[in-house]
C-alpha positions, 0 to 999 in steps of 0.5 A: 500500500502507499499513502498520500495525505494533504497537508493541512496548514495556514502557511507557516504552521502544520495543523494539527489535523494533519497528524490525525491523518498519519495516526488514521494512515500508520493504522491503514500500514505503508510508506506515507507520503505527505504533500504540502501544498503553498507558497513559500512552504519551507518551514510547514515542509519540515514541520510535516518532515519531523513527523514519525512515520512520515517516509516523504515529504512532496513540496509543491510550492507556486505562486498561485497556491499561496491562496490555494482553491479546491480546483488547484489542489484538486489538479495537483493531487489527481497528477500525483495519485498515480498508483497510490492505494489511498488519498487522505484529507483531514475531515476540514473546510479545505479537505472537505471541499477538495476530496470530492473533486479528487474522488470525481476525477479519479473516478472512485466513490469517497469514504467520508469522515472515517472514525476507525479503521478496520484494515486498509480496505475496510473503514467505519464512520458515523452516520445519522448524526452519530447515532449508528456506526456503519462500516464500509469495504470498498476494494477501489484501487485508490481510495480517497478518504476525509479523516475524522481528527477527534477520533484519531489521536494526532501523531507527534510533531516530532522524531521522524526524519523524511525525505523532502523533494520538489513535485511538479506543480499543474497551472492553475485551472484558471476557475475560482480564486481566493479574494479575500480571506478573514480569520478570527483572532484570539487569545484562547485555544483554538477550538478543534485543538483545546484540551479544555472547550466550554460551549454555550447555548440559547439558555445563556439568552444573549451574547452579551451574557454569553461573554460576561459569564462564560468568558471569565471560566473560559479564562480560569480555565484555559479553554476554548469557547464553542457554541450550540447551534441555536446560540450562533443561529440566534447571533450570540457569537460568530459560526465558526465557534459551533460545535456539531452535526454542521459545525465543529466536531471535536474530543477535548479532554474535558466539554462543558456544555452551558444551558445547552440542551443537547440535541442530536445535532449538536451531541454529534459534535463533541460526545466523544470528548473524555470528560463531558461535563452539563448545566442546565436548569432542566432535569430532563435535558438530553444533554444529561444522558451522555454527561459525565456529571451533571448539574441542574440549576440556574446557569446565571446563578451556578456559573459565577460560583463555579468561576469563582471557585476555580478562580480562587488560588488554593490554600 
């Protein structure tokens, strides 16, 4: 078998979800080959480089990748599949854009967002928002499979020595561009990458009560904020801070879900976290079924007290 995965970077880091993908390949067995896609790429090549059990990294660097579009990523990776048994994106925004054209143009169905892998023929993911694990076989001679990051634990950022070498990058198709690009700022975890997320939802009532209670635990705690999808519908904070079905799916070490219901959707995105922890002043509120510990009680009364408590220096 032979391996190629995408990298997925912002232009000066690897992303973390890039070594989710070789945790998922190193489970498939054979040499993995990772392309690092961009302009300038020196610094994300040898990051991808110190990956353990990465054998080559391919370096396709072009003016006109700086910004790449899923069409340009999708010629470069269609010219470079040539006998490879299997194509691996990790399950993000640019992965989930590109995968579909590969698959398309090599001719092959895709294997969506796989949670585990059986063998190099055989894979399992979630279907009807998680509820139901279905496992698939498929004997393609290259498969093209999205790679679900919080099932798979990311491989260390460091020990292994690859290969770098130059690739042969296609021109650009000419059919979409970049025109802009604008990126969240700020201080905390990123919210796919956070041990630790605190997540929100419609029982906080506004985005100001949003920030005002759940920003300082946030703070106490080192963790990220995310956001059922009924707090981002009603504009309490932008979409990318959504956890779920049609948001972010994510694994924390410890989710704390605040005045969130629990719906189907949303348990999707975050029920394989190690430590789910739930505050709502309704006892029958899904939410508690797959809670670690849960807490009934009025978030505006219960949240000021808990912050309070971890904020205290220990005596």
């Amino acid at each position: 078998m032979s391996i190629l995965i995408i990298a997925d970077h912002d232009g000066s880091k690897l992303s973390g979800a890039t070594r989710c993908a070789v945790s998922a390949a190193a489970r498939i067995g054979g040499p993995v080959d990772i392309v690092v896609a961009g302009h300038g790429i020196e610094t994300v090549a040898s990051q991808a480089a110190a990956i353990p059990g990465v054998a080559r990294v391919l370096k396709a660097d072009a003016s006109h990748l700086e910004k790449p579009t899923a069409e340009a990523l999708t010629a470069l990776i269609v010219a470079l599949a040539g006998d490879r048994t299997h194509v691996l994106f990790a399950n993000t925004s640019i992965g989930k854009a590109t995968a579909p054209r590969v698959a398309a143009l090599l001719d092959v169905p895709q294997i969506s967002d796989v949670a585990s892998v059986v063998d190099g023929d055989t894979f399992v993911r979630p279907i009807y928002a998680g509820s139901v694990l279905a496992t698939y076989r498929s004997r393609e001679k290259t498969k093209v499979i999205t790679v679900r990051m919080a099932s798979f634990e990311a491989a260390p950022p460091e020990g292994g020595n690859a290969t770098q070498g130059n690739v042969t990058v296609p021109p650009d198709p000419g059919i979409s561009k970049v025109i802009g690009q604008e990126a969240s700022k700020s201080d905390r975890p990123e919210l796919t990458a956070a041990r630790v997320v605190i997540s929100g939802g419609r029982g906080l009532g506004s985005g100001e009560n949003y920030l005002q209670l759940l920003g300082p635990l946030a703070g106490a705690l080192n963790a990220a904020l995310g956001a059922s999808r009924a707090a981002v519908d009603a504009g309490y904070v932008p979409n990318d801070y959504q956890v779920g079905q049609t948001g972010k799916i994510i694994a924390p070490d410890l989710y704390i879900a605040i005045g969130i219901s629990g719906a189907i959707q949303h348990l999707a995105g975050m029920k394989e976290s190690k430590v789910i922890v739930a505050i709502n002043k309704d006892p029958e509120a899904p939410i508690f079924q797959v809670a670690d510990y849960g807490l009934v009680g009025d978030l505006f009364q219960v949240v000021p007290e808990f912050t309070q408590q971890i904020a205290q220096p220990a005596t």
